[in-house]
Backbone as a chain_set.jsonl record, in Angstrom:
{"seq": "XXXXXXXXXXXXXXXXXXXXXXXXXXXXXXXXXXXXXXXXXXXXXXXXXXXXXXXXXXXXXXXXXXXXXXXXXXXXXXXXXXXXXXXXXXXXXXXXXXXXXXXXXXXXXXXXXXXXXXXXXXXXXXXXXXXXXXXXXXXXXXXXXXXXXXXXXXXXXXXXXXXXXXXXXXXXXXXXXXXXX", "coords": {"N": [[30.479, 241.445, 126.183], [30.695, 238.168, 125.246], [33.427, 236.264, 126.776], [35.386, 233.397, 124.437], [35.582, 230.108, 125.266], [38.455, 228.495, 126.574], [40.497, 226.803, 124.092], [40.497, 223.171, 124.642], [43.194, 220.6, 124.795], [43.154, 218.024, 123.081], [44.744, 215.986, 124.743], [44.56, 216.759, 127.241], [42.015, 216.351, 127.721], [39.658, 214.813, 130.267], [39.65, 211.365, 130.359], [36.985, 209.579, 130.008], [35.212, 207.086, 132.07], [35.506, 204.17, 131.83], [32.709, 201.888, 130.981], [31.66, 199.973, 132.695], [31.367, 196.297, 132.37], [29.78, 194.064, 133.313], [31.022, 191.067, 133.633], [30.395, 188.201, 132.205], [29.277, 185.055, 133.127], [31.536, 181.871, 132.664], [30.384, 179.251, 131.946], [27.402, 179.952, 130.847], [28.457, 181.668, 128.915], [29.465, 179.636, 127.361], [27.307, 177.616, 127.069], [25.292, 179.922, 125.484], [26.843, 180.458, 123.035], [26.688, 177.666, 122.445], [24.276, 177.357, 121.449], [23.901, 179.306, 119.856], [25.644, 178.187, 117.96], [24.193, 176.047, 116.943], [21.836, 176.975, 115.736], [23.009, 177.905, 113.703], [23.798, 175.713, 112.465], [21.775, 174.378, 112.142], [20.17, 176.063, 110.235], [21.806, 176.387, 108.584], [21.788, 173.477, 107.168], [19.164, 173.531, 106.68], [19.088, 175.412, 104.387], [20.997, 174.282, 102.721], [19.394, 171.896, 102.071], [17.464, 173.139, 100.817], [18.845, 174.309, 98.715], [19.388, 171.787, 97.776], [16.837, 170.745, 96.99], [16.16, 172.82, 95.176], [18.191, 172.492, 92.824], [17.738, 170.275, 91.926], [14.744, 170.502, 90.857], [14.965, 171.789, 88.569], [16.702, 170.397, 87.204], [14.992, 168.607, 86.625], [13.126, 170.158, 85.487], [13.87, 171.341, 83.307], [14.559, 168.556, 81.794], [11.896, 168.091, 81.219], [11.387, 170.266, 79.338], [13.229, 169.505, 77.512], [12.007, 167.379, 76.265], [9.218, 168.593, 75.839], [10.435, 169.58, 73.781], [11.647, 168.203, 72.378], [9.169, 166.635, 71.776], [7.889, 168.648, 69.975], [9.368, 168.938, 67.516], [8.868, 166.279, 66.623], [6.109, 165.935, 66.075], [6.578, 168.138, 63.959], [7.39, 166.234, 62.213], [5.679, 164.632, 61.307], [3.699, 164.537, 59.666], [5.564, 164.116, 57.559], [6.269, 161.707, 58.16], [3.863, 160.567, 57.173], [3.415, 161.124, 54.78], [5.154, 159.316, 53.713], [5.098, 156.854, 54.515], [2.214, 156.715, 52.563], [3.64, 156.24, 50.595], [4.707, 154.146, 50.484], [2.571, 152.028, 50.521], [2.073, 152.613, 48.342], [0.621, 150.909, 45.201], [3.021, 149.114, 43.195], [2.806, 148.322, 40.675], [0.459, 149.944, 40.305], [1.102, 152.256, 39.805], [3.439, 154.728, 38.266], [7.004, 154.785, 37.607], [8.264, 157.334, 37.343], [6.579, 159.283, 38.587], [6.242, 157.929, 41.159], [9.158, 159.12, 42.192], [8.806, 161.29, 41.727], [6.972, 161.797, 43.754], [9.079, 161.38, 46.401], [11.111, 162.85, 46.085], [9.434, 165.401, 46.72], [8.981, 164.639, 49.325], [11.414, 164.242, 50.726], [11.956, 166.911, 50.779], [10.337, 168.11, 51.895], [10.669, 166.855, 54.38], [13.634, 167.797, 54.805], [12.843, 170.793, 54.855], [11.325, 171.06, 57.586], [13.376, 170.291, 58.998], [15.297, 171.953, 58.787], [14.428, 174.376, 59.801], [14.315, 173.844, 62.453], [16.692, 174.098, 63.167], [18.562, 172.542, 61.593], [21.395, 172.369, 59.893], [22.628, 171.99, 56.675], [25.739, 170.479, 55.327], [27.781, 170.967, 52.303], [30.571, 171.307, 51.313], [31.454, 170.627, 48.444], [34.068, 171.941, 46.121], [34.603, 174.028, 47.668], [37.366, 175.747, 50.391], [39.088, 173.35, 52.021], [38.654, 172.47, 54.918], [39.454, 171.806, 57.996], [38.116, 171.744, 60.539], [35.97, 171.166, 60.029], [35.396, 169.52, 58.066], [35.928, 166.242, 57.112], [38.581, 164.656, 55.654], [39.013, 161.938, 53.587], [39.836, 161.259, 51.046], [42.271, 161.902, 48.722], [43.501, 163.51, 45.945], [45.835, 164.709, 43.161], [45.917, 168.251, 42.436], [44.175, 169.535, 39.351], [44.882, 172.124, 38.765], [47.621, 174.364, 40.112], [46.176, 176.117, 41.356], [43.629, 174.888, 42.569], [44.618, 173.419, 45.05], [44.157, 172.236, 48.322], [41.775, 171.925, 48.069], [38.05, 171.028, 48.058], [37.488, 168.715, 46.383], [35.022, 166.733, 45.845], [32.227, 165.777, 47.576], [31.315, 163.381, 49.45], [29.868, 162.193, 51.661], [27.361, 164.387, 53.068], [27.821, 166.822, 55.462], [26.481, 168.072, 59.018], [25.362, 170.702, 60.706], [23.953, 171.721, 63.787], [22.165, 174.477, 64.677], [24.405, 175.782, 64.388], [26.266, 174.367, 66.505], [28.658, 171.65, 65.11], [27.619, 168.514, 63.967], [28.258, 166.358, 62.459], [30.942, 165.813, 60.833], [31.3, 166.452, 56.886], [32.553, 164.328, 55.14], [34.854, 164.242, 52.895], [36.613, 164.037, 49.632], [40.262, 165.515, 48.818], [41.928, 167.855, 46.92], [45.018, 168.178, 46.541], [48.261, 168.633, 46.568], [50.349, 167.215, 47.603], [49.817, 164.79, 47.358], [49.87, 163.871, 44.382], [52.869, 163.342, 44.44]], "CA": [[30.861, 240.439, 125.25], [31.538, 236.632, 125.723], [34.925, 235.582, 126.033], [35.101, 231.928, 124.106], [36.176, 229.221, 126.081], [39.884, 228.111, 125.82], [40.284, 225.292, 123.348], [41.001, 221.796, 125.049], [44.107, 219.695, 123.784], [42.859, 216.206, 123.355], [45.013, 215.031, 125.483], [43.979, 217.097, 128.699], [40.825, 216.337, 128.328], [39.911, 213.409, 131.082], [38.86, 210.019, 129.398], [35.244, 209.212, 130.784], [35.897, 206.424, 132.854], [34.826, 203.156, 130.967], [31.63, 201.165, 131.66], [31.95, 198.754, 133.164], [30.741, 195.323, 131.341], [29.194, 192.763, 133.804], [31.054, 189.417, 133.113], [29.2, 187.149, 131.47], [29.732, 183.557, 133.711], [32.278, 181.08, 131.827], [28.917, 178.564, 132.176], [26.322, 180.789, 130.299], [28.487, 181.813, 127.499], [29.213, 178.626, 126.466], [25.862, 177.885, 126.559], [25.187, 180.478, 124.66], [27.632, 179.815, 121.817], [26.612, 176.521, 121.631], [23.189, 177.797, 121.155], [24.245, 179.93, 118.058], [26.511, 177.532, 117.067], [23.312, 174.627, 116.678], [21.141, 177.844, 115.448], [23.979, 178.19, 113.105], [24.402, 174.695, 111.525], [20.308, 174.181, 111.728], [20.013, 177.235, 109.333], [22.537, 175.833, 107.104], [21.334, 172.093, 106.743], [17.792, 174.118, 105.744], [19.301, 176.196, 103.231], [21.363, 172.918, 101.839], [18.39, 171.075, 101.479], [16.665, 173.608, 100.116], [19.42, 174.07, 97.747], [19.487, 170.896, 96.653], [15.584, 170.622, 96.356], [15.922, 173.699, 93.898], [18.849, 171.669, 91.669], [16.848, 168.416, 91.351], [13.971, 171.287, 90.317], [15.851, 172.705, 87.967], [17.314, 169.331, 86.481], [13.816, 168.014, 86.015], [11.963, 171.265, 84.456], [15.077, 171.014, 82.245], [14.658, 167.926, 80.952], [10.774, 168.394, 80.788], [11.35, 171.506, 78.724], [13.787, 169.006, 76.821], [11.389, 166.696, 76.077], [8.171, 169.002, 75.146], [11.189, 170.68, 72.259], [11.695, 167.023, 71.033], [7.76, 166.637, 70.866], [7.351, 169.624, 68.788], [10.003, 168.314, 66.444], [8.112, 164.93, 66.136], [4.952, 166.611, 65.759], [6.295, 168.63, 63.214], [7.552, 165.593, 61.152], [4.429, 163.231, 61.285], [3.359, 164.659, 58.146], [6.269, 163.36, 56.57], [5.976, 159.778, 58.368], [2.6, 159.696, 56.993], [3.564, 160.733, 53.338], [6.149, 157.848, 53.752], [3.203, 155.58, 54.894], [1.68, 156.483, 51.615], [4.423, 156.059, 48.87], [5.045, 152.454, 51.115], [1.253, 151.328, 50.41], [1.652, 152.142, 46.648], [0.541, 149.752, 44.227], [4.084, 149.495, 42.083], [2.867, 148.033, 39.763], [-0.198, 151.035, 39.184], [2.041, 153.525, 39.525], [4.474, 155.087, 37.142], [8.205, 155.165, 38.523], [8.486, 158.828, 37.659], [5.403, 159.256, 39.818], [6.957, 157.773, 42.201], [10.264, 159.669, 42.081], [8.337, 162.724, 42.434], [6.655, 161.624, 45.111], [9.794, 160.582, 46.656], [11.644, 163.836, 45.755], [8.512, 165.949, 47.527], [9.097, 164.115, 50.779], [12.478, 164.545, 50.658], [12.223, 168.29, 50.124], [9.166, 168.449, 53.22], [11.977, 166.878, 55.723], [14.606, 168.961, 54.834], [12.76, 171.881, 55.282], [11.017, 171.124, 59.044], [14.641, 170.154, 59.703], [16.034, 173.242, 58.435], [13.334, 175.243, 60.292], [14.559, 173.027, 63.788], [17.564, 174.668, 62.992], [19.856, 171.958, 61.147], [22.18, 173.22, 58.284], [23.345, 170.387, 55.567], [27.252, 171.503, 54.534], [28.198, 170.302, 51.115], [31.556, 171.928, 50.834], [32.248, 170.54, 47.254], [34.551, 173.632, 45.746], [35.22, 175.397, 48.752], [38.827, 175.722, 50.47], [39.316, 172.097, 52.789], [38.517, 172.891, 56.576], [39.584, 170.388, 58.786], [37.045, 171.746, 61.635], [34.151, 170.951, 59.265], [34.87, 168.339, 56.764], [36.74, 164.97, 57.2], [39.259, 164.184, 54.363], [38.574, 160.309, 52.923], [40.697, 160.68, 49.659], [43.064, 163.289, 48.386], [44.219, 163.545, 45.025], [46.471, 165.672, 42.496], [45.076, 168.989, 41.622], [44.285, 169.414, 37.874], [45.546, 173.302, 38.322], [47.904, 174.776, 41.585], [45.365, 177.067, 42.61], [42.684, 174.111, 43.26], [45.503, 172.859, 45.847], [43.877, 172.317, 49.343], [40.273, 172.408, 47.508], [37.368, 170.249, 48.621], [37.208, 168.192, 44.885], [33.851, 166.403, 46.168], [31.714, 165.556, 49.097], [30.806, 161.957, 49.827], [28.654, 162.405, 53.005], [27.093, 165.852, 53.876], [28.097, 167.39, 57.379], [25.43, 168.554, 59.496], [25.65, 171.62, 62.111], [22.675, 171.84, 64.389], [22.149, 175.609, 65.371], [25.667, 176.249, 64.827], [27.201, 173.09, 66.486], [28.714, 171.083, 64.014], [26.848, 167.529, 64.42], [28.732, 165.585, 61.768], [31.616, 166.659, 59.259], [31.286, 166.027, 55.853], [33.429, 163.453, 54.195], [35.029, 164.458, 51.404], [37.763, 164.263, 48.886], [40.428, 167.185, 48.876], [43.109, 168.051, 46.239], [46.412, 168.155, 47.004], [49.599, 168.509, 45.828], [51.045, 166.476, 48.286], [48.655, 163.268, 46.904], [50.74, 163.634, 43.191], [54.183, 162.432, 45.081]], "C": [[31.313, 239.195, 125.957], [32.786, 236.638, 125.588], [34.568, 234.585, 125.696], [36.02, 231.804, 125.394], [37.515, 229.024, 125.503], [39.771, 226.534, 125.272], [41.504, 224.308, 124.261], [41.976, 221.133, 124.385], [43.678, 218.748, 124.516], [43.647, 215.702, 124.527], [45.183, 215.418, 127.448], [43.077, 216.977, 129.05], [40.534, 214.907, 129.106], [38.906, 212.575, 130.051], [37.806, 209.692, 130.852], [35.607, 207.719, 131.364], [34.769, 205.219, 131.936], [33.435, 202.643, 131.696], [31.704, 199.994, 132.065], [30.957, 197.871, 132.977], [30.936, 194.496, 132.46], [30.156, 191.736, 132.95], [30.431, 188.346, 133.173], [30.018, 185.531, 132.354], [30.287, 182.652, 132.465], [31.023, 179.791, 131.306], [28.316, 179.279, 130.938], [27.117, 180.885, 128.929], [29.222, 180.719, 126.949], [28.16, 178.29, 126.243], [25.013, 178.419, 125.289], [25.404, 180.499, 123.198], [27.297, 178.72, 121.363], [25.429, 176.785, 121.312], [23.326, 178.424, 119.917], [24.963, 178.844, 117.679], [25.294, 176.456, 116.253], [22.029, 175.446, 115.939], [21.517, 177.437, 113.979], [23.533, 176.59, 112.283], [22.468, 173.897, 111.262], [20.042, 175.417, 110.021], [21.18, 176.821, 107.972], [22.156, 174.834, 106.595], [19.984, 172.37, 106.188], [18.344, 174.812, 104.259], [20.475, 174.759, 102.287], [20.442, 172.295, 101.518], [17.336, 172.231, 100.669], [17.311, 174.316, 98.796], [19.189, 173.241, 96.417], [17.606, 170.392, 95.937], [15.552, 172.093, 94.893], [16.789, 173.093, 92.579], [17.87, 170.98, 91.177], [15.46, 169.368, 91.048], [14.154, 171.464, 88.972], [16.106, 171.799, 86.579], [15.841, 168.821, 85.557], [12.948, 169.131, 85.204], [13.137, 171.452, 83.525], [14.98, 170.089, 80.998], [13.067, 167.889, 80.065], [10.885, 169.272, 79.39], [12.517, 170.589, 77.461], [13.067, 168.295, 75.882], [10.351, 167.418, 75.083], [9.027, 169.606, 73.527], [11.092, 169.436, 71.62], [10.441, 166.869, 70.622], [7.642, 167.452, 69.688], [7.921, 169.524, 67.8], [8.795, 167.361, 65.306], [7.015, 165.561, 65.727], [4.643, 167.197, 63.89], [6.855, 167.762, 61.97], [6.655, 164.177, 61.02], [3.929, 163.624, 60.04], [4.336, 164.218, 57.291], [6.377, 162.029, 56.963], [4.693, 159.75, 57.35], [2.616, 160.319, 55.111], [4.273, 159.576, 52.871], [5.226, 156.935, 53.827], [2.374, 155.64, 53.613], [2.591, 156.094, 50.311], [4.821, 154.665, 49.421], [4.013, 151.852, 50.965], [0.977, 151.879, 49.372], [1.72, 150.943, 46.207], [1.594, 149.833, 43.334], [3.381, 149.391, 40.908], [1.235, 149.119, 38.894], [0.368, 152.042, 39.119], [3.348, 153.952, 39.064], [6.095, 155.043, 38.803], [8.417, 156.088, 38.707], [7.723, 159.565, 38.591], [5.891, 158.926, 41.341], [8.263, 158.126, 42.91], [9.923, 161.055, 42.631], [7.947, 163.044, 43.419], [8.008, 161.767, 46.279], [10.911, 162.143, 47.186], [10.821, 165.0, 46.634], [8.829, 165.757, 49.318], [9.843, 164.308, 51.22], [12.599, 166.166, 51.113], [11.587, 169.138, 51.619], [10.269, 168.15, 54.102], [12.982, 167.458, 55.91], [14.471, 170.488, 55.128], [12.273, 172.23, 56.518], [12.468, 170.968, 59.822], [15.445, 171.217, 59.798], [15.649, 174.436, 59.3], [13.963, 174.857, 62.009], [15.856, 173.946, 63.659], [19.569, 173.639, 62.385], [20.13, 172.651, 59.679], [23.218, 172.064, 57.783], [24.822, 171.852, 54.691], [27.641, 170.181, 53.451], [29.422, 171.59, 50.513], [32.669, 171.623, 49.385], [32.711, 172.23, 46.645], [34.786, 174.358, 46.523], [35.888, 174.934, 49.194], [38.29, 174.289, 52.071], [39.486, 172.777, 54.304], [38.44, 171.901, 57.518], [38.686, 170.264, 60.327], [35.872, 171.434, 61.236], [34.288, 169.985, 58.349], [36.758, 167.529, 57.657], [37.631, 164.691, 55.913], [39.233, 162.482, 54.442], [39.676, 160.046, 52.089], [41.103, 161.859, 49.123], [43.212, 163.043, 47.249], [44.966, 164.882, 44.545], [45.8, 167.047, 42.301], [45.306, 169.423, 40.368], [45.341, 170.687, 37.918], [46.196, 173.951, 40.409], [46.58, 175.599, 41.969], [44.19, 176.102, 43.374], [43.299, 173.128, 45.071], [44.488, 173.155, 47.208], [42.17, 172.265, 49.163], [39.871, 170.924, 47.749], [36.827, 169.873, 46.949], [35.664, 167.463, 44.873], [33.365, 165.881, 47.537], [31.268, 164.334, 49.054], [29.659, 161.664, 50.406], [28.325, 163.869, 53.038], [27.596, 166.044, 54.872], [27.072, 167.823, 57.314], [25.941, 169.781, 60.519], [23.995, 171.576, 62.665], [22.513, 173.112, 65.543], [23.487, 176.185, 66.064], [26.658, 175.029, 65.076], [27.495, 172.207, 65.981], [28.231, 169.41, 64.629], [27.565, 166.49, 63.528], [29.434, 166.239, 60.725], [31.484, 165.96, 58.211], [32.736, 165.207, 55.728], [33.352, 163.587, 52.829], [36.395, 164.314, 50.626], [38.292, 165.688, 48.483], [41.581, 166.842, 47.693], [44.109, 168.597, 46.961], [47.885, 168.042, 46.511], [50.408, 167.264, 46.312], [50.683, 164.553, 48.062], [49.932, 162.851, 45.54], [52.32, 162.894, 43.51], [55.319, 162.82, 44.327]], "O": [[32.056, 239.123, 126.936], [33.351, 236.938, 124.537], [33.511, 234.223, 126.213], [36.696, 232.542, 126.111], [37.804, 229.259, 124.33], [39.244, 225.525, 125.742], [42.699, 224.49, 124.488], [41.71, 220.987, 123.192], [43.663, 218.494, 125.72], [43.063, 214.936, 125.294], [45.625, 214.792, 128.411], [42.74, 217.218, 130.209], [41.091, 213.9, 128.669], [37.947, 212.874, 129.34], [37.913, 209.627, 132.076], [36.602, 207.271, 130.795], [33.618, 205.411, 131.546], [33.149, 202.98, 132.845], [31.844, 199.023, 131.322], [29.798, 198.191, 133.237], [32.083, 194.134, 132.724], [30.037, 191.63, 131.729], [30.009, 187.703, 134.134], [31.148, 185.117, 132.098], [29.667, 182.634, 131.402], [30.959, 179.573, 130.096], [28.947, 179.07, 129.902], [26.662, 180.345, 127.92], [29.678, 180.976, 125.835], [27.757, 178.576, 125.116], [24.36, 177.802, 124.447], [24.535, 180.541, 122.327], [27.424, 178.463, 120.166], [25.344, 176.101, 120.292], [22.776, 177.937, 118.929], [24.604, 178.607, 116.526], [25.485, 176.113, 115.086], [21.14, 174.707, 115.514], [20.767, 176.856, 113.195], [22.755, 176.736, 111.341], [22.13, 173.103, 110.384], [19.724, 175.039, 108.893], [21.16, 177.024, 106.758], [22.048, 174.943, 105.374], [19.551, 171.622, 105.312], [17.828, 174.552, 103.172], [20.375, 174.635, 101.066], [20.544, 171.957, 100.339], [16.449, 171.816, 99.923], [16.593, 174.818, 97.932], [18.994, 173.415, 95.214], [17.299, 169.907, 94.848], [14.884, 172.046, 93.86], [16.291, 173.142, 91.454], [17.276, 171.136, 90.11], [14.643, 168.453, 90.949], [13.199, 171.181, 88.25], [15.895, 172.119, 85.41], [15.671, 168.707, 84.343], [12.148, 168.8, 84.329], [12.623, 172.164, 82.662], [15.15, 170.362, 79.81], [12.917, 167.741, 78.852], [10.383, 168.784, 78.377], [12.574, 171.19, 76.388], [13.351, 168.46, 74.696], [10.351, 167.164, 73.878], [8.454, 169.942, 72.49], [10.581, 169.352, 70.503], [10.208, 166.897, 69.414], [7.342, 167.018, 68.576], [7.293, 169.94, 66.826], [8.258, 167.483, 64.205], [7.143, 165.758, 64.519], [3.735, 167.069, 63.069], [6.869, 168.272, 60.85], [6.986, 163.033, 60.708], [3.743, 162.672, 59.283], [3.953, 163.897, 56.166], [6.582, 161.179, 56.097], [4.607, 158.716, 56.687], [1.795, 159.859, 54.318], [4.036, 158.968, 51.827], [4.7, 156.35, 52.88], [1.725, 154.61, 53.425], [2.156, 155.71, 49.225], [5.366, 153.975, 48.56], [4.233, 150.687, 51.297], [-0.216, 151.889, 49.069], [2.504, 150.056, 46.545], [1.354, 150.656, 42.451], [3.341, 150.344, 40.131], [0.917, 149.157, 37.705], [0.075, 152.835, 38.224], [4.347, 153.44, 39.57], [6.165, 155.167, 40.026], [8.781, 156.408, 39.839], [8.227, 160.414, 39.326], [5.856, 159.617, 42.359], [8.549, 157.622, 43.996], [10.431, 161.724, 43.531], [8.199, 164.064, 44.06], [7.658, 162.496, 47.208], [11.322, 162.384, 48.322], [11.587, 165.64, 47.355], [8.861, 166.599, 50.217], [9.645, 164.679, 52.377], [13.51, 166.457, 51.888], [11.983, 170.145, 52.205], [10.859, 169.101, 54.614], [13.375, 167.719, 57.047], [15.361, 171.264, 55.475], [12.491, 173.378, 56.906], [12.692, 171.393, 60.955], [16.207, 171.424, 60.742], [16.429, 175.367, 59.5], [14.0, 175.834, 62.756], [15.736, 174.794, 64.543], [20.772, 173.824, 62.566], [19.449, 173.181, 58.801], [24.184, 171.503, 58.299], [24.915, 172.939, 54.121], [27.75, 168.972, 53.655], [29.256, 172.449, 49.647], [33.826, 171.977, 49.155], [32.063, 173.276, 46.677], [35.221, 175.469, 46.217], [35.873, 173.713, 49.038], [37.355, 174.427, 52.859], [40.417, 173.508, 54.642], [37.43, 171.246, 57.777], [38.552, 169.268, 61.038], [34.857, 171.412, 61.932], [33.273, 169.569, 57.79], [37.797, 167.872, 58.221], [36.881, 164.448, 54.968], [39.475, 161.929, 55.515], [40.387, 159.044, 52.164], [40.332, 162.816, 49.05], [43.029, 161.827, 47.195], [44.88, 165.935, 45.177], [44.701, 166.794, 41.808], [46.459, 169.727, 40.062], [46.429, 170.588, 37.35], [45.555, 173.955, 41.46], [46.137, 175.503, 43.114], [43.815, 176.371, 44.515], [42.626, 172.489, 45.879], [43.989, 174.28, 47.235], [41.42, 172.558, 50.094], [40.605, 169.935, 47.732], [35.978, 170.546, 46.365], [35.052, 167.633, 43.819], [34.132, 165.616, 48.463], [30.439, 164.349, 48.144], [28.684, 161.078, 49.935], [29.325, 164.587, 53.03], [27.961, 164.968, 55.347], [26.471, 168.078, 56.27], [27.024, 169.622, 61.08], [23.028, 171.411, 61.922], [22.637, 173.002, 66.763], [23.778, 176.661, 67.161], [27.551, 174.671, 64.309], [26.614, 171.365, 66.156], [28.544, 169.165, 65.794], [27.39, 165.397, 64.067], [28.931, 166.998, 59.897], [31.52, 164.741, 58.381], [33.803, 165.564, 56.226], [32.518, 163.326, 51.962], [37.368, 164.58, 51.332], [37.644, 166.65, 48.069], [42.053, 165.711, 47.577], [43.992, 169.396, 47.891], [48.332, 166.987, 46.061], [50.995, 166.476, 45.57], [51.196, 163.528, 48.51], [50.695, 161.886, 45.6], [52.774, 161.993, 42.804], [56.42, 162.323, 44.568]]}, "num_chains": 1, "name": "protein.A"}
């Protein structure tokens, strides 16, 4: 039978005698260093410029992509320029006014709905509770009954939101208690 070996305590066992590391001449590794260092700041002034060539990329297929959305707007309201172009080169005097109302009313009805489609939303908060993030107060008065108190009594101007962001608040008159005095 083997005997095992007797186990070593770490700290009898001899340390391997280091390797000994050539010194590098005071000369050379500066050299050196300055060699990475000019490696170093080349490799960065590429990747900055090629940074900033990807911004100014970026900026311009941006606004491009800004641009072709407003075309498709325009595009999609040339049919209502060019019904406008026709109720502006009626003859008044052969055509009825109600005729022309309808017309008028039609056109109306066509822009509101490519606009609606773009994604604007017309707020006419007559009757609903006074929201000072969405409607402008103009003119307050009494309310006929307390519960109308703080109530949007009529709208003046529409507000607009445009895909959410409100684009213009309505102006409107609110009831108020505080109006009666």
């Amino acid at each position: 039978m083997e005997t095992p070996e007797p186990i070593q305590d770490i700290d009898d066992a001899a340390d391997p005698a280091p390797a000994a590391v050539p010194a590098e001449p005071p000369e050379s590794a500066l050299a050196r260093l300055e060699a990475q260092l000019q490696e170093a700041q080349d490799r960065h002034l590429r990747v900055a410029a090629e940074f900033d060539n990807f911004r100014k990329r970026v900026m311009r297929e941006r606004l491009e992509l800004a641009d072709r959305a407003q075309a498709a707007l325009v595009m999609k309201l040339l049919d209502v320029l060019d019904d406008l172009d026709r109720l502006a080169t009626q003859d008044l005097s052969q055509t009825g006014r109600d005729v022309l109302h309808e017309a008028l009313l039609l056109v109306d009805r066509k822009l509101r709905k490519e606009l609606a489609a773009a994604g604007l939303e017309r707020l006419d908060p007559a009757g609903a509770p006074f929201d000072p993030s969405l409607h402008e107060a103009v003119s307050v008065l009494p309310p006929p009954e307390a519960a109308l108190d703080h109530q949007v009594s009529a709208t003046f101007q529409a507000g607009y939101r445009f895909k959410g962001a409100l684009v213009r608040p309505a102006r409107v008159q609110v009831y108020s208690a505080e109006a009666g005095g």
